[in-house]
C-alpha positions as CSV (number, residue, x, y, z in Angstrom):
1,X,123.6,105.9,142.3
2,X,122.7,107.3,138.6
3,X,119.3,108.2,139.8
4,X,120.4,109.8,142.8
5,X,122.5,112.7,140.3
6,X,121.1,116.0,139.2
7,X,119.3,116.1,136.2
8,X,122.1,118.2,134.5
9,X,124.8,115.5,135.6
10,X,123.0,112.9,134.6
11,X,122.4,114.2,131.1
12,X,126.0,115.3,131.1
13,X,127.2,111.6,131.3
14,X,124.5,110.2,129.0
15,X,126.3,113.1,126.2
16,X,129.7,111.9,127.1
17,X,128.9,108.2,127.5
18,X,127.7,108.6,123.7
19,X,130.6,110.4,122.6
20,X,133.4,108.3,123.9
21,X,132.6,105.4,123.0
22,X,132.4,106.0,119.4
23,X,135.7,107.5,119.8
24,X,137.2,104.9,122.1
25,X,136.3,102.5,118.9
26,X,137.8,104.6,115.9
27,X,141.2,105.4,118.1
28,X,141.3,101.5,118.6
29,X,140.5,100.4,115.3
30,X,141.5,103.3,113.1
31,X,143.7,105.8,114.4
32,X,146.3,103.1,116.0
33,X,146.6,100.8,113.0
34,X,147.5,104.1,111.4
35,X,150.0,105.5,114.2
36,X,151.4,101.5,114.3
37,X,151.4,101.6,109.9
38,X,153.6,104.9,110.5
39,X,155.8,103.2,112.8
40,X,156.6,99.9,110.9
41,X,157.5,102.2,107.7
42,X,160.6,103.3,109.5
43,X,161.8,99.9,110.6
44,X,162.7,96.9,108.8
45,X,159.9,94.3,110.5
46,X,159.9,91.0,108.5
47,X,156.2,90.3,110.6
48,X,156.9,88.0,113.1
49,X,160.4,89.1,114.8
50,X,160.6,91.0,118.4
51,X,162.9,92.9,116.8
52,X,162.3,95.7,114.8
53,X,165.5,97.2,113.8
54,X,164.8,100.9,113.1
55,X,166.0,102.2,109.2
56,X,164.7,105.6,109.6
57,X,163.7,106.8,106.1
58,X,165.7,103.8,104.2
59,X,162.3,102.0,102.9
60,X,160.5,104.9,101.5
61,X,164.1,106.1,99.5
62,X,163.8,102.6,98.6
63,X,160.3,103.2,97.3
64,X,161.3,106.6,95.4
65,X,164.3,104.8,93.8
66,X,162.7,101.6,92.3
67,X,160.6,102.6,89.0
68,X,158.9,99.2,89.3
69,X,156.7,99.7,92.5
70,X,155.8,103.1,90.7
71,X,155.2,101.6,87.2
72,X,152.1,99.7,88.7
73,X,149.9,103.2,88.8
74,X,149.5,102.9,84.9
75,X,148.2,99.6,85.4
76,X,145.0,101.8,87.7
77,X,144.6,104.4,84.9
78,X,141.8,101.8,83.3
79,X,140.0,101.7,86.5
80,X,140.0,105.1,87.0
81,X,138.6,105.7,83.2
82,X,135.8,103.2,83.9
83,X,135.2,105.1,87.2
84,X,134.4,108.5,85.0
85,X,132.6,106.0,82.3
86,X,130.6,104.8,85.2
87,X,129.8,107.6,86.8
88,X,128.3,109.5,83.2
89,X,126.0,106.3,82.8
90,X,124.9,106.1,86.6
91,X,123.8,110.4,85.9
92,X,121.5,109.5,82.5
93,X,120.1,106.8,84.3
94,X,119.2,108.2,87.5
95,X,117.9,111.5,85.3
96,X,116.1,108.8,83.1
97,X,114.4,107.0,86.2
98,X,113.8,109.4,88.2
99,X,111.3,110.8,85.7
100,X,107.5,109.4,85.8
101,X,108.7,106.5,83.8
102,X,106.0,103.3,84.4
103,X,108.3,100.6,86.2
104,X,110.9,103.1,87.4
105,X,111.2,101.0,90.5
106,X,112.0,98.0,89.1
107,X,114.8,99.1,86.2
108,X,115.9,101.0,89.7
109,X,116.0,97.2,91.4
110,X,117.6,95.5,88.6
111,X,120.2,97.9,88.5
112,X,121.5,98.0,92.0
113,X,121.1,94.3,92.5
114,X,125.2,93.4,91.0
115,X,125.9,96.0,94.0
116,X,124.6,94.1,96.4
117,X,126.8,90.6,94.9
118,X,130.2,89.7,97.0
119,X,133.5,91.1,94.9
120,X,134.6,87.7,94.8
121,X,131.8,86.0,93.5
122,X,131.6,88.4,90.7
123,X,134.8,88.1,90.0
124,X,134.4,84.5,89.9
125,X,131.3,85.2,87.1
126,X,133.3,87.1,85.2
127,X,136.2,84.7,84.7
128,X,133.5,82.8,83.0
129,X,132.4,85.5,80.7
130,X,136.0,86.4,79.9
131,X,137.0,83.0,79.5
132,X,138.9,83.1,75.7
133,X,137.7,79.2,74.6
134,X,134.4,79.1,76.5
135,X,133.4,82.7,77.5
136,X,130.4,84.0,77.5
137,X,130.9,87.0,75.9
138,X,133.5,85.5,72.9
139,X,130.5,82.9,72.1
140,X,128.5,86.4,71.8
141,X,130.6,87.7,69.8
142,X,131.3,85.0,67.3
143,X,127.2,84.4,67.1
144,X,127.6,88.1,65.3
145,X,129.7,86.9,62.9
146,X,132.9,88.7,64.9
147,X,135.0,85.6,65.1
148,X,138.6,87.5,65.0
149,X,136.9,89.1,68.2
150,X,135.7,85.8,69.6
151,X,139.0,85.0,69.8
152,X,140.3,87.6,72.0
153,X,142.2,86.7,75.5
154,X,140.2,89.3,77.4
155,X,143.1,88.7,80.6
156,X,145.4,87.2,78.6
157,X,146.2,89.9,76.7
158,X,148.7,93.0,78.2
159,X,146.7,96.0,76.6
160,X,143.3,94.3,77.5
161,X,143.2,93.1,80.6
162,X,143.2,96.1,83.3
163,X,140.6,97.4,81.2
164,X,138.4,93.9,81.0
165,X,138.7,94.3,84.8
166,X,137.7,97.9,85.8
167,X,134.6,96.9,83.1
168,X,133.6,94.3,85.9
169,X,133.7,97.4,88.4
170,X,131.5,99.0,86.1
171,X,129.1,97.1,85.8
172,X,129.1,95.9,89.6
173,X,128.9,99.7,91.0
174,X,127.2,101.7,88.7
175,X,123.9,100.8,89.9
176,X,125.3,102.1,93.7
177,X,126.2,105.4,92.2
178,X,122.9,105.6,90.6
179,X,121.1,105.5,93.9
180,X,123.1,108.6,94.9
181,X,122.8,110.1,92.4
182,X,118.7,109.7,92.3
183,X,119.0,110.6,96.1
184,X,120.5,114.1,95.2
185,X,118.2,114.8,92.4
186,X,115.0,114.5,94.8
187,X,116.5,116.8,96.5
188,X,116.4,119.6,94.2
189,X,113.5,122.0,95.0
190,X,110.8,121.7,92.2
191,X,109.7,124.9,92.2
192,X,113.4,126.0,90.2
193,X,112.2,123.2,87.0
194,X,108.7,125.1,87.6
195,X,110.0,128.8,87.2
196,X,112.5,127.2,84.2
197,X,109.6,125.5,82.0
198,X,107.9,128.9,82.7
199,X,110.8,130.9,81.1
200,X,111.2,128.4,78.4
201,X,113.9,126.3,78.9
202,X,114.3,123.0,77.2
203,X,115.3,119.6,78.7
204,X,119.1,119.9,77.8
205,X,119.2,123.2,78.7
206,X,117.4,121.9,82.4
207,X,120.0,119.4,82.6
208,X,122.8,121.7,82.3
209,X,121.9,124.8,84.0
210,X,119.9,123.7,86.9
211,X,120.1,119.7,87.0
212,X,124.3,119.3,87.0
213,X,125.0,122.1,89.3
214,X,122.6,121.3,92.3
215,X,124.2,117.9,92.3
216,X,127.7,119.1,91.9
217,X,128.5,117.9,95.6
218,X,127.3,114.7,95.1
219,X,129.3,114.5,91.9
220,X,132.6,115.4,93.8
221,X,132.1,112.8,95.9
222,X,131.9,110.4,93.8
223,X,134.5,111.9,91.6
224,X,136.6,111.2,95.0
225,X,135.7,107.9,96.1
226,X,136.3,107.0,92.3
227,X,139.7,107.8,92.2
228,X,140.6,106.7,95.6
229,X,139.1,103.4,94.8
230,X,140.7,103.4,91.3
231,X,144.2,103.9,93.4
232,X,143.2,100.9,95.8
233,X,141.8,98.3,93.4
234,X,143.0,95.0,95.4
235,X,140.0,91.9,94.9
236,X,139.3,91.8,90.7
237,X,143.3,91.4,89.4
238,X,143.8,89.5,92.8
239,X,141.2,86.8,92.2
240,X,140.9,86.4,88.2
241,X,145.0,87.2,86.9
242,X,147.1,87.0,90.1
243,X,148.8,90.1,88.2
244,X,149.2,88.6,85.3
245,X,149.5,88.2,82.6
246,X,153.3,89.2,82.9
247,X,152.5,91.5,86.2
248,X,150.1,93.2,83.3
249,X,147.9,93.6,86.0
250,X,149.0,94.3,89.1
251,X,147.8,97.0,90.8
252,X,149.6,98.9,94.0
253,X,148.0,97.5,96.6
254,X,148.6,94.2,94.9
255,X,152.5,94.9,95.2
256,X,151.9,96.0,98.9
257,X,150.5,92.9,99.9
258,X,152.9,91.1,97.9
259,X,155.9,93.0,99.5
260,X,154.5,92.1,103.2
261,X,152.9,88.2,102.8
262,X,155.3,87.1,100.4
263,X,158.7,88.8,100.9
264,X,157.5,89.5,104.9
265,X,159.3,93.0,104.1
266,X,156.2,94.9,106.8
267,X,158.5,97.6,106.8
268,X,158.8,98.6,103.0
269,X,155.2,97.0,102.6
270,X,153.6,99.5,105.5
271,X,156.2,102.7,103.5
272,X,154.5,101.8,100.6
273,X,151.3,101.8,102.2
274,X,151.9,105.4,103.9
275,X,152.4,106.7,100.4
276,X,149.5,105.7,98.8
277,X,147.8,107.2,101.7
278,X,149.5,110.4,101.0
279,X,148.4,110.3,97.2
280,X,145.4,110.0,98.5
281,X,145.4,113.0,100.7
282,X,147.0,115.2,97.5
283,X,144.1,114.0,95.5
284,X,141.5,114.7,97.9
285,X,143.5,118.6,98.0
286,X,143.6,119.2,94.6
287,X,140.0,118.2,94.1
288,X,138.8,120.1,96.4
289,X,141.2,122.9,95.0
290,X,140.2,122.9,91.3
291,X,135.9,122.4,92.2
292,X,136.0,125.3,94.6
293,X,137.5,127.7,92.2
294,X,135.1,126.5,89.5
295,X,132.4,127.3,92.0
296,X,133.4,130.2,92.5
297,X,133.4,131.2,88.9
């Protein structure tokens, strides 16, 4: 019956064939988890009821009004602080390597390889490393003749420990952002660092004035995704500290699935969860905001 249709038809269905079913998938799996999330912030679902008594806006005044659930944010400043950390050392070393360095493509292997690791798994490694009596990095540290710092309780300790963690997520994605970051820089036309060494210009003044601002959209991105993923750090405090060590290091998401799983509160859980999507939103707008103005300058 397809064969027997105009070419035009036939070409017409093959378009829309490809188009809804992509959009078939993300409504089912993306855009109605998300309508459904909306919903459940307005009632008070413990998770397994029929029932879903409706409370209108009572879990997110709920949300505003308790200092606690918004306390937790500090906890993701020391991700977020790594993130920039992370993302200065992924730029030198994908300027460094992408350079006619011998054995570029191996320093460029070895440092993606933790990217490729499961989150748990390295989280797993790292309790070893950060472990106070047989850790790794304490019996480093005494060898150096640092024994008041080989004595440190890395995740024990409140001022410490968010910042032990986001150092995992250093190390982990750095190598990732690398990649990106030597993808963008192959990308720049060679003829610009041509006319530059022409006219003079030195290697910092390279970096600065041609190198940084063709890969200024690649750097808002990841400026983005390391915020956003400094605002929804779940696995590291999850698996190493449970929160601890006093709730020193639970994050928001933490508390979210804590609200849901262990007080089956889906309603305030699924609020909560609205309002970190909105944050999310804000600092997507703001972003956007402050590096278009800069451009434009």
């Amino acid at each position: 019956m397809f064969g027997t249709l105009s070419y035009r038809k036939q070409k017409t269905i093959i378009i829309v064939s490809f188009l809804l079913i992509p959009l078939i998938l993300l409504a089912t799996f993306t855009y109605y988890p998300a309508i459904k999330l909306i919903y459940y912030s307005f009632t008070n679902w413990d998770g397994y009821s029929p029932e879903k008594p409706w409370v209108g806006l009572d879990n997110y005044r709920e949300v505003f009004s308790n200092s606690d659930i918004f306390k937790v944010f500090e906890h993701n400043f020391a991700y977020f602080a790594m993130g920039i950390v992370q993302n200065i050392i992924a730029i030198y070393f994908a300027v460094v390597l992408n350079s006619r360095l011998r054995g570029r493509n191996v320093f460029r292997i070895l440092l993606f390889l933790p990217y490729i690791m499961n989150g748990v798994a390295v989280a797993f490694m790292f309790g070893y490393v950060f472990d106070t009596t047989n850790g790794s990095l304490n019996l480093f540290l005494s060898s150096l003749g640092l024994k008041h710092l080989g004595e440190t309780s890395w995740l024990g300790t409140e001022g410490l420990v968010n910042y032990a963690l986001a150092s995992t997520g250093l190390w982990r994605f750095m190598g990732y952002n690398m990649v990106i970051y030597i993808a963008s820089l192959q990308a720049i036309p060679k003829d610009i660092y041509e006319a530059a060494k022409i006219d003079g210009a030195g290697s910092l003044q390279t970096l600065w004035k041609i190198t940084l601002p063709n890969m200024k959209p690649v750097i808002q991105l990841n400026l983005f995704l390391t915020v956003t993923g400094a605002l929804e750090v779940f696995d590291l405090p999850f698996v190493l500290t449970k929160g601890g060590p006093a709730g020193a290091s639970q994050t928001y998401v933490q508390r979210v699935v804590e609200t849901a799983f262990a007080y089956n509160n889906y309603g305030l859980a699924s609020a909560m969860s609205v309002i970190l999507l909105f944050f999310v939103v804000i600092v997507l707008a703001v972003q956007q905001l402050v590096l278009s103005r800069g451009g434009n300058k």
